[in-house]
N, C-alpha and C positions, 0 to 999 in steps of 0.2 A: 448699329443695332446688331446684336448677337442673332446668327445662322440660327432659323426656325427649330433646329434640331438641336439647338443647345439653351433652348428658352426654357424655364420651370413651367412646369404642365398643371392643370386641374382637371380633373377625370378626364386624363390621356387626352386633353386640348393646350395646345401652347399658348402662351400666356400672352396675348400682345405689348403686354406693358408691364414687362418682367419688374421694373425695378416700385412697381406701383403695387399699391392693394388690391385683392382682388374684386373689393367694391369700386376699383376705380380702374376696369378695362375696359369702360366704354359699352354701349348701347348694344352693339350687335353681339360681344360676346355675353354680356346680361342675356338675352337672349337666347343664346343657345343654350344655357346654364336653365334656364326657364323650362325651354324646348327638352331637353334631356330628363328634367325629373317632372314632364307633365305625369309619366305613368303611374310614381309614386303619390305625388297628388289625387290623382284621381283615384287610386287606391283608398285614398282617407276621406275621401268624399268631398275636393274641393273644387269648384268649378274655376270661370273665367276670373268670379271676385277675389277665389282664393290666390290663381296663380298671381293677380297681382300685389295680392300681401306678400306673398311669397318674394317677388321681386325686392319689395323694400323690403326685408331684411336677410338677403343672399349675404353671404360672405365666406372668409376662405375656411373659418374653423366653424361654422353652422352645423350644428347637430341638433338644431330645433327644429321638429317636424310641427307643424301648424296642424292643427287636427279640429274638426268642426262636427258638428251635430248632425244629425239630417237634415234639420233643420238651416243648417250651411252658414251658422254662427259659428265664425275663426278665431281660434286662440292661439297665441304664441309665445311660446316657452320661454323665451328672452325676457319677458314679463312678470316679474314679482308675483305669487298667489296673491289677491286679495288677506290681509287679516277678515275674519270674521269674528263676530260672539259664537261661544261656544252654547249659548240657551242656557237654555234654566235648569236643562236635563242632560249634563254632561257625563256625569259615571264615571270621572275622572278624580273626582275627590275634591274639589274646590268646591260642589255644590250637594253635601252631602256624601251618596253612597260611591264606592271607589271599588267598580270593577276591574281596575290596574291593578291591585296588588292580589287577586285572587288567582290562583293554578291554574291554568287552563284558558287563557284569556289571547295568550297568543295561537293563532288559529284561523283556517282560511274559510271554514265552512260557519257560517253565523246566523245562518238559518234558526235552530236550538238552541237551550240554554245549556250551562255547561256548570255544573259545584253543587250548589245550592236550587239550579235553574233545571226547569223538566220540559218547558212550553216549548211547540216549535209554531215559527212563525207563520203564516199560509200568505200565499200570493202569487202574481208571475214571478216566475223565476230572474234573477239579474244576478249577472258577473258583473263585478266592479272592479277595474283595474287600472292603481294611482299607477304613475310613473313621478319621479321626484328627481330634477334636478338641483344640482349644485352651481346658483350665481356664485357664489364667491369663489368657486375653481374652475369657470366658463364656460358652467351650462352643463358640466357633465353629470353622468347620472349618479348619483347619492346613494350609494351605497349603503347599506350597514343601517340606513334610522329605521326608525321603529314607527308605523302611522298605524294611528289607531282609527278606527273607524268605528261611526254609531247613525243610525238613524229609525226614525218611525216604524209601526208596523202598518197594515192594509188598513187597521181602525184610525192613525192617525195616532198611536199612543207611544211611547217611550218605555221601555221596561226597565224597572227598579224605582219607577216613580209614578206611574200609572195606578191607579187603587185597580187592587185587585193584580197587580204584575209586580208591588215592590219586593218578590223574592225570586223575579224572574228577572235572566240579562241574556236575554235573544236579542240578534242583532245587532251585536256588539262584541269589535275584537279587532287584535293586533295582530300585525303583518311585521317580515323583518325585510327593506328591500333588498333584492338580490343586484348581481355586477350592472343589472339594466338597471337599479333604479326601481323597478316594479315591485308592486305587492298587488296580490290578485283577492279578492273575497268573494266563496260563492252567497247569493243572498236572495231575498224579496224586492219588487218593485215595492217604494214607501209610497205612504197613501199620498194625498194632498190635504193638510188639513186647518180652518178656517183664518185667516189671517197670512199665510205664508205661502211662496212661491212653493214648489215641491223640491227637497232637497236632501244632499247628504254631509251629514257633519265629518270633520278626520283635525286630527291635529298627528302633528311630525314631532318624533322626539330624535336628540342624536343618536340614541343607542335602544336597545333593549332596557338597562340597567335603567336609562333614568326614567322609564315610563310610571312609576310610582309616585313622581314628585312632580304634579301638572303644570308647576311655576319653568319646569325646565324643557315644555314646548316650544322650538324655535319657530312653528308656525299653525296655524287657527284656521281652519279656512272651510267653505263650503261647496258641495258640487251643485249648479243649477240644472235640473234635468232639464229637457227639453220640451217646448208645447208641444209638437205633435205627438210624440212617444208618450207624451203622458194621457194624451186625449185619446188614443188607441185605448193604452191600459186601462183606463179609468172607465173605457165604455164596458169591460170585462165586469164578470158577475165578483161582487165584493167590495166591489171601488165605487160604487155610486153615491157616497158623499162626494168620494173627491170629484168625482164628476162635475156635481154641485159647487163645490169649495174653488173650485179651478177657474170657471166662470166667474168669479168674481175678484181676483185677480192676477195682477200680469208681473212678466219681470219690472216694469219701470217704475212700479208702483209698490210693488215688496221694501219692506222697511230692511233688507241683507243686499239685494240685488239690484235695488234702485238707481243708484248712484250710478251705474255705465251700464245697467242691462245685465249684467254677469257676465261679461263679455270673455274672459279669460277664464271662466268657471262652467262654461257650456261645454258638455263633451260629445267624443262621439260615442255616436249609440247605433247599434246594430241587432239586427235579429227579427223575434215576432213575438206574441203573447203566446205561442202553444210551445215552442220550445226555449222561449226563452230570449232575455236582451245581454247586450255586452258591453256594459258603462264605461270608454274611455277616457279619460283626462291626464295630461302631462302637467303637475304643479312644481313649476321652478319656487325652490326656495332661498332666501338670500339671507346667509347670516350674518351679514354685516350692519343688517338692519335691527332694531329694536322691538320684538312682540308685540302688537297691538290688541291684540284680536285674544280670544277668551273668557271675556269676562261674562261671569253666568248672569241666573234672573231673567225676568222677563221685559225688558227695556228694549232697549234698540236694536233691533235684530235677532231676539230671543224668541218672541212668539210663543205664548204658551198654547199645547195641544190640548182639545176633551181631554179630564182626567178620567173618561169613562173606561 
């Protein structure tokens, strides 16, 4: 066995079993590998159930941080987004109006409308910040796509397709991600509204260039907020449907989030109603897979809002 001092190291510990992976040094060094990024952990908010997610998926090139809700629902990057439907009210140009190809669309603040659009939305305040990796180059961060993001206002409506909003496109807009992978939005909490968990739609394109042509999103997918964060907000003045609308459904029972809970769609969330929350989610995207997710209308996972 090669002298402790000439073994390959992982954060400055030598290897026991130089010639092995590093998912295969045995139990106690697992452990310390645990032991070492409890603080980080615990930075993201994940307790004892997270560290042992964590454990199953250590290895030597892991740059998936697992990130969980308040709620302390764990997601991990290693993980395919979900495909979703994109609704019935995309804004992407498959279903009708196509806020992609208008000037001004790329933009971090989406509060207001921007061209044509004069409205601004009201509600708590939320940051929402994707992170986007790359499966098919090992998880790292996804540079360069373009994620569009859209969702509800505090009534539960969609603007461009709302009577009375179809010349308004608040809360809606493109990000370009930077070397991490991120794209940040400043925004509204969205309502909850009759039929659907509480959520936020994004589709990933590769580039900027091709976000005018919605067939060329490599992935569809949705954020599930959180029940307790939403039952906070929803007790604020403006939200009192969703209040109502929440109570009577859950994630296992949403016709989007059914299927596993939303388990990889749950972010974390931080903050408070007076100054505001910080929607995070890491959505690994894999292109070596075929698009599923997108298809408008009100069918499976569309959910149509009041058109009030």
């Amino acid at each position: 066995m090669p002298h402790p001092d000439d073994r390959p190291t992982y954060q400055g510990r030598p290897l026991p079993r130089p010639d092995e992976e590093l998912v295969d040094q045995g139990l106690a060094f697992d452990i310390g590998t645990l032991m070492s990024r409890r603080r980080l952990l615990g930075v993201l908010g994940l307790g004892a159930a997270g560290l042992g997610l964590a454990a199953c998926g250590a290895s030597a090139s892991t740059s998936t941080a697992a990130r969980s809700s308040s709620s302390g629902t764990t997601t991990a990057a290693t993980t395919e987004i979900p495909d979703e439907t994109a609704g019935p009210y995309p804004g992407d140009g498959s279903n009708g109006p196509d806020v992609l190809s208008q000037s001004g669309v790329v933009r971090s603040d989406i509060r207001s409308g921007f061209g044509t659009g004069s409205a601004t939305a009201e509600g708590v305040p939320m940051t929402l910040e994707l992170t986007v990796t790359d499966l098919a180059d090992g998880g790292v961060p996804f540079e360069g796509v373009a994620v569009y993001v859209w969702h509800c206002d505090r009534d539960g409506r969609y603007s461009m397709y709302a009577s009375g909003l179809e010349d308004e496109n608040y809360l809606r807009g493109v990000q370009i991600a930077d070397a991490n992978g991120r794209v940040t939005f400043t925004s509204i909490y969205p309502a909850c509204y009759d039929g659907r968990w509480p959520h936020i739609h994004f589709e990933v394109y590769p580039d900027q260039a091709g976000i005018t042509d919605s067939t060329k999103a490599i992935a569809t997918s949705q954020v599930a907020l959180p029940q307790d964060v939403c039952s906070t907000v929803y007790a604020t003045s403006g939200y009192e449907q969703s209040k109502t609308n929440l109570a009577k459904v859950s994630l296992t029972t949403d016709n989007v989030f059914g299927d596993d809970g939303g388990v990889t769609q749950i972010p974390t969330v931080t903050g408070d109603t007076s100054s505001g929350y910080t929607v995070a989610l890491t959505a690994a995207v894999d292109t070596r897979t075929t698009p599923t997710g997108g298809s408008m209308g009100g069918g499976p996972g569309g959910g149509a809002p009041p058109s009030r």
